[in-house]
C-alpha positions as a Markdown table, in Angstrom:
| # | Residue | x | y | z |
|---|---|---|---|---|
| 1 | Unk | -37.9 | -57.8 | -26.5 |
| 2 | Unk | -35.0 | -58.7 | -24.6 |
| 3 | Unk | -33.0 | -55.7 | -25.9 |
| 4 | Unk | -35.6 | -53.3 | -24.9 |
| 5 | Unk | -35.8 | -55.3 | -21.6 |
| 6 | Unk | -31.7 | -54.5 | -20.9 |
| 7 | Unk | -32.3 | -51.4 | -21.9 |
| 8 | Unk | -35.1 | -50.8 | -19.4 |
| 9 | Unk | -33.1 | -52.2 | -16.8 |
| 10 | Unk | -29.7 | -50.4 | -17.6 |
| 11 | Unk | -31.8 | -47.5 | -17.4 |
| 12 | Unk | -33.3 | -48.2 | -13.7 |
| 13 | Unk | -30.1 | -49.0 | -12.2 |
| 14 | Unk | -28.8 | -45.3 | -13.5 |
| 15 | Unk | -31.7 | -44.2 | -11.8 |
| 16 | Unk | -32.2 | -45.7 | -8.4 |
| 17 | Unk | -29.1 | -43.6 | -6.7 |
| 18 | Unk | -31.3 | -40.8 | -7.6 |
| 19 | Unk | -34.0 | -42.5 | -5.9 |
| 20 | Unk | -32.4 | -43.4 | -2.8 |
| 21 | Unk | -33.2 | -42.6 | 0.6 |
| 22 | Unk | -32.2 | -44.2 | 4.0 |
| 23 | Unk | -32.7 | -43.3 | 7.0 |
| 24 | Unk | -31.6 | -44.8 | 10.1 |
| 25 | Unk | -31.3 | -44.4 | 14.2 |
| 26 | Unk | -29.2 | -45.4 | 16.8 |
| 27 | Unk | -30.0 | -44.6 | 20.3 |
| 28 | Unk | -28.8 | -45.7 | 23.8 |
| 29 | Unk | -31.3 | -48.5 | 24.7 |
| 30 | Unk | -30.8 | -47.5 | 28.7 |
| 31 | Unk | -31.7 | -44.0 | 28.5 |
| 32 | Unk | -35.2 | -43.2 | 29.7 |
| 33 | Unk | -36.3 | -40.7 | 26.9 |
| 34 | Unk | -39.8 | -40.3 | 28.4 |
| 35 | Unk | -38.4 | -38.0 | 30.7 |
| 36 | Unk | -37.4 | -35.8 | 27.8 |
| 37 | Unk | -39.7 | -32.4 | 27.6 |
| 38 | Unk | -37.4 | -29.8 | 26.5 |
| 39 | Unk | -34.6 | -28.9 | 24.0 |
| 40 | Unk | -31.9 | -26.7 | 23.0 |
| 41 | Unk | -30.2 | -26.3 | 19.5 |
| 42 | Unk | -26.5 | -25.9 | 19.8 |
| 43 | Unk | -24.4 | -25.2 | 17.3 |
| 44 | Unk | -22.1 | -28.0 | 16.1 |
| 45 | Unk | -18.4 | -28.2 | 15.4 |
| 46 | Unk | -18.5 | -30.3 | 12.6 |
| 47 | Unk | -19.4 | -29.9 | 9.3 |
| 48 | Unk | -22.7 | -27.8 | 8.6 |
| 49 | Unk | -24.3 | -26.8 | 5.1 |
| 50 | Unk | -22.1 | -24.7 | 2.9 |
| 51 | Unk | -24.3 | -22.1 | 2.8 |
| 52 | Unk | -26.0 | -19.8 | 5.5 |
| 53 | Unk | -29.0 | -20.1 | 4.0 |
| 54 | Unk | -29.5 | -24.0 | 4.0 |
| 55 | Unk | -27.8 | -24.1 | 7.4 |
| 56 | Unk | -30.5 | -22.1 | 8.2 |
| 57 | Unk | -33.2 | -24.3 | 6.5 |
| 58 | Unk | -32.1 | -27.1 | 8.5 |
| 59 | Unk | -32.2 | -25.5 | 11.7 |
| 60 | Unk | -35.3 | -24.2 | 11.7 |
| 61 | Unk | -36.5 | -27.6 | 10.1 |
| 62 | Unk | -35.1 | -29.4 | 13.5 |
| 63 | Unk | -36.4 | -26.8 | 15.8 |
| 64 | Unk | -40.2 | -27.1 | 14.1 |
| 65 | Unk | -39.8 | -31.2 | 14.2 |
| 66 | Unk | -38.9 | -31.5 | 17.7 |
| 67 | Unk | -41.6 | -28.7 | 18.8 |
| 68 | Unk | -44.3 | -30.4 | 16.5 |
| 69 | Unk | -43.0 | -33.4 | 18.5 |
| 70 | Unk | -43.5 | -32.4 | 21.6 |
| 71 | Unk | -40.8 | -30.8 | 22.9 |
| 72 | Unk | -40.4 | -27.3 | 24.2 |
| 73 | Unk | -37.0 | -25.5 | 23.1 |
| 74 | Unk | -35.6 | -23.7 | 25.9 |
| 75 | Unk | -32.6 | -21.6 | 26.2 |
| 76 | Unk | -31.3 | -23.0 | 29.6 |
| 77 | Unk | -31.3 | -26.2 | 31.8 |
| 78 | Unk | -33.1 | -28.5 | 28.5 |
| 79 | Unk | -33.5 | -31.8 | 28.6 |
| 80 | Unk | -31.5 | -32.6 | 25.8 |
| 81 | Unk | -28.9 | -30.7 | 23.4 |
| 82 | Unk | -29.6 | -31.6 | 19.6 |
| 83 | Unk | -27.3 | -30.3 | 16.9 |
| 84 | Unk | -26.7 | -31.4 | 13.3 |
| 85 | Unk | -24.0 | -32.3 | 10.5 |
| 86 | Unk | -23.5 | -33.0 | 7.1 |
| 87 | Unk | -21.2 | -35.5 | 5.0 |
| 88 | Unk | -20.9 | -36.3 | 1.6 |
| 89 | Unk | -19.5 | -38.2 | -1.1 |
| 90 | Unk | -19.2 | -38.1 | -4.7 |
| 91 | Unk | -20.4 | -41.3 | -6.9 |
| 92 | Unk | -19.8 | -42.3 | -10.3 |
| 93 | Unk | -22.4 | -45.2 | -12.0 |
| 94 | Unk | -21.2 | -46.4 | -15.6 |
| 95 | Unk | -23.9 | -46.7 | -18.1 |
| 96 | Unk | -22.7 | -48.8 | -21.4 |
| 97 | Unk | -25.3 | -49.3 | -24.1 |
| 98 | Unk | -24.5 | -50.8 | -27.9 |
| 99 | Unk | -26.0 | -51.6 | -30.7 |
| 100 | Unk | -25.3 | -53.7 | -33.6 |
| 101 | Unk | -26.4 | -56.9 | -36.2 |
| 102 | Unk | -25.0 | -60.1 | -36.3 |
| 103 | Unk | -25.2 | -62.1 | -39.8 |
| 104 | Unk | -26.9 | -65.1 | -40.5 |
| 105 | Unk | -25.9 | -68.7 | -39.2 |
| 106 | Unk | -27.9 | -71.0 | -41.6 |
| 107 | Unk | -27.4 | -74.7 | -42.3 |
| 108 | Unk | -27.3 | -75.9 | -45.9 |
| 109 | Unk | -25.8 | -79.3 | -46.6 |
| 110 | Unk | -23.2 | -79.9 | -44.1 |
| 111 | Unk | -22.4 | -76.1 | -44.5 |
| 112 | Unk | -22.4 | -73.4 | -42.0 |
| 113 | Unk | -22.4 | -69.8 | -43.3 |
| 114 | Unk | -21.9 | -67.3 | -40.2 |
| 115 | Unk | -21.9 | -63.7 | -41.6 |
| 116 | Unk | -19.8 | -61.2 | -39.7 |
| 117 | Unk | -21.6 | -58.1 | -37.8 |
| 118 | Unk | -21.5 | -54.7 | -36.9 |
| 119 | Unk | -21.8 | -53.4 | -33.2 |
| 120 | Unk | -20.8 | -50.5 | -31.4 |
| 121 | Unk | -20.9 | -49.6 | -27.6 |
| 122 | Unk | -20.6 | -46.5 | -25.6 |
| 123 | Unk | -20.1 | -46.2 | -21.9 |
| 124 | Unk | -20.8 | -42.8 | -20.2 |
| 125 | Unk | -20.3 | -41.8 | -16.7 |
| 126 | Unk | -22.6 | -40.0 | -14.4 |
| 127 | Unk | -21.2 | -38.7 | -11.2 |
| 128 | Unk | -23.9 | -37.8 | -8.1 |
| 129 | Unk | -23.7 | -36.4 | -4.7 |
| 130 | Unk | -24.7 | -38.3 | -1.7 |
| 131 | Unk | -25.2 | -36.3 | 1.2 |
| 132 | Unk | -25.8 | -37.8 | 4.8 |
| 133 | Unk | -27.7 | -35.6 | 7.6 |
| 134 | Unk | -27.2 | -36.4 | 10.7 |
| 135 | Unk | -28.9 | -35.5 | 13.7 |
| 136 | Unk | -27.2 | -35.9 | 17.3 |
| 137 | Unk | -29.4 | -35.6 | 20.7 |
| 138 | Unk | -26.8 | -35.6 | 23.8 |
| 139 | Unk | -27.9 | -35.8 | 27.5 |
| 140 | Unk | -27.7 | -32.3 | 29.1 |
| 141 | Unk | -26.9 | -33.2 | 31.9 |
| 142 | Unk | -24.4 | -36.5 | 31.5 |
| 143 | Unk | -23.2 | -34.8 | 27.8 |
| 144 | Unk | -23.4 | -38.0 | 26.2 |
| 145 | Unk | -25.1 | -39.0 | 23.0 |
| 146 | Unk | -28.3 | -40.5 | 23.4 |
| 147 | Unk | -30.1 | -40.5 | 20.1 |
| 148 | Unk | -28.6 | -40.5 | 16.2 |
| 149 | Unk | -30.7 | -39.9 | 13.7 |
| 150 | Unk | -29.1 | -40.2 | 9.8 |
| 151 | Unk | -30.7 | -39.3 | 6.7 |
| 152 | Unk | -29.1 | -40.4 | 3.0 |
| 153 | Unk | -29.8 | -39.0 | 0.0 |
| 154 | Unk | -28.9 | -38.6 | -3.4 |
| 155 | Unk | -28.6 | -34.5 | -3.3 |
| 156 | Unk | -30.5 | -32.3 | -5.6 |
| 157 | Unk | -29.3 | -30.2 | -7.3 |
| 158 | Unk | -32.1 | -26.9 | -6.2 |
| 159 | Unk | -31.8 | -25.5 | -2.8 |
| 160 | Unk | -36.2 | -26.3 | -3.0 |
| 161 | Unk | -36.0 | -30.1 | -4.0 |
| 162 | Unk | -32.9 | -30.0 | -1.3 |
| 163 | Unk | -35.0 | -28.9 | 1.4 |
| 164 | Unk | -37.5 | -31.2 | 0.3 |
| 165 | Unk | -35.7 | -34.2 | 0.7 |
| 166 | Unk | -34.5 | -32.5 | 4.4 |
| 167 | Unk | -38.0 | -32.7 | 5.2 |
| 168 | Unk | -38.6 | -36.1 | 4.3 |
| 169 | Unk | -35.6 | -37.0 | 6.4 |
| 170 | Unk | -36.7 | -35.1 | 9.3 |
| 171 | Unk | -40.5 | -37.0 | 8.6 |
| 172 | Unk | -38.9 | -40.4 | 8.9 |
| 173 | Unk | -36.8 | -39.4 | 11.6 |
| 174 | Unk | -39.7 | -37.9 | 13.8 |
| 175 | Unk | -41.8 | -41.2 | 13.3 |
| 176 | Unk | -38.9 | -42.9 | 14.5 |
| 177 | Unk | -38.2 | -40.3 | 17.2 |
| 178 | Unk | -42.0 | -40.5 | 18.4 |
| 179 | Unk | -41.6 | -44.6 | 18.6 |
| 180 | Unk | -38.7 | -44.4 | 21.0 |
| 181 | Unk | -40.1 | -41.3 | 22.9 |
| 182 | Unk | -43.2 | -43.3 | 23.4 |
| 183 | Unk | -41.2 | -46.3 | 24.9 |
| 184 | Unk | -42.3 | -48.4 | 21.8 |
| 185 | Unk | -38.5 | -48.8 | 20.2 |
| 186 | Unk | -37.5 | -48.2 | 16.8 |
C-alpha cells in the first residue's frame, strides 16, 4: 500500500507543472480606470510569439476580450494603449522510481538472520516549457503603465491546446480586469 501510495504521489508531482496556471495583476491603485472607454492595440517591442500565426491568435484574442469587456478599439486618441509579450523558460523535474526485495529479518534463539536484497532505481528527466503572457495597458495620454496582467502556463505542445490555455488566461485576466474597471479591486 505504501509503495503504490509513492508511486501515486511521484506521479502527481510529475504532473502538476503540466497542470499549472497562474495568473496575476498589477495595476496603479491611483489611476481612475472608470474613465477608460476606448482602446488601441499597439504593437510591442519586446518579445512576441514565434510565429505569425499565434501572434495573430493572441491579438485578436485581446482585441475580442477587451471589446467583450467593454471597450471600444479605436485607431486614434484611445483611452488606453494595450500591447502584449511573451517569456519563457525551460524546466527539468526528475522522476526516480525503484523496485526491489529485501530478505527476511527473523529472530530465532538469540539469532538474527537478515537476508540481503535486490533493488534497482531509475531516474528519468522530463523537461517542459513554461511560457508567461503578459498583457501591458499604458495611459494614452501620460504613457505610463497602468495595468499588468500575467498569465503562466505550462505550454502545450499544439498550436489548439495553446490557444486554449491563451484563452483561459485572457478569461481570468478579464474577471480581474472587470473588478478593477468596476472600482471593486482585484
Amino acid at each position: 500500500m505504501k509503495r503504490a501510495l509513492g508511486i501515486a504521489m511521484v506521479a502527481l508531482a510529475v504532473a502538476l507543472p503540466a497542470a499549472a496556471q497562474d495568473v496575476n495583476i498589477d495595476y496603479a491603485h491611483e489611476y481612475d480606470f472608470s474613465k477608460v472607454k476606448t482602446f488601441q492595440y499597439v504593437e510591442s517591442d519586446k518579445d512576441v510569439a514565434p510565429n505569425e500565426l499565434m501572434d495573430g491568435r493572441i491579438v485578436g484574442a485581446i482585441k475580442d476580450r477587451l471589446t467583450i469587456g467593454g471597450l471600444r478599439e479605436v485607431a486614434e486618441t484611445p483611452d488606453i494603449f494595450v500591447t502584449y509579450h511573451l517569456s519563457s523558460k525551460e524546466n527539468t523535474v526528475y522522476s526516480t522510481t525503484g523496485f526491489g526485495y529485501g530478505g527476511y529479518g527473523g529472530y530465532w534463539g538469540g539469532w538474527r538472520g537478515y537476508g540481503g536484497g535486490m533493488a534497482t532505481a531509475t531516474t528519468t528527466a522530463s523537461t517542459y516549457t513554461e511560457g508567461t503572457l503578459i498583457i501591458d495597458a499604458f495611459d494614452a495620454v501620460e504613457k505610463k503603465l497602468v495595468w499588468r496582467g500575467t498569465g503562466t502556463v505550462t505550454v502545450k505542445q499544439d498550436p489548439e491546446k495553446q490557444s486554449q490555455q491563451i484563452d483561459n488566461i485572457l478569461t481570468k485576466l478579464g474577471k480581474k480586469w472587470k473588478k478593477i474597471h468596476a472600482g471593486k479591486g482585484k
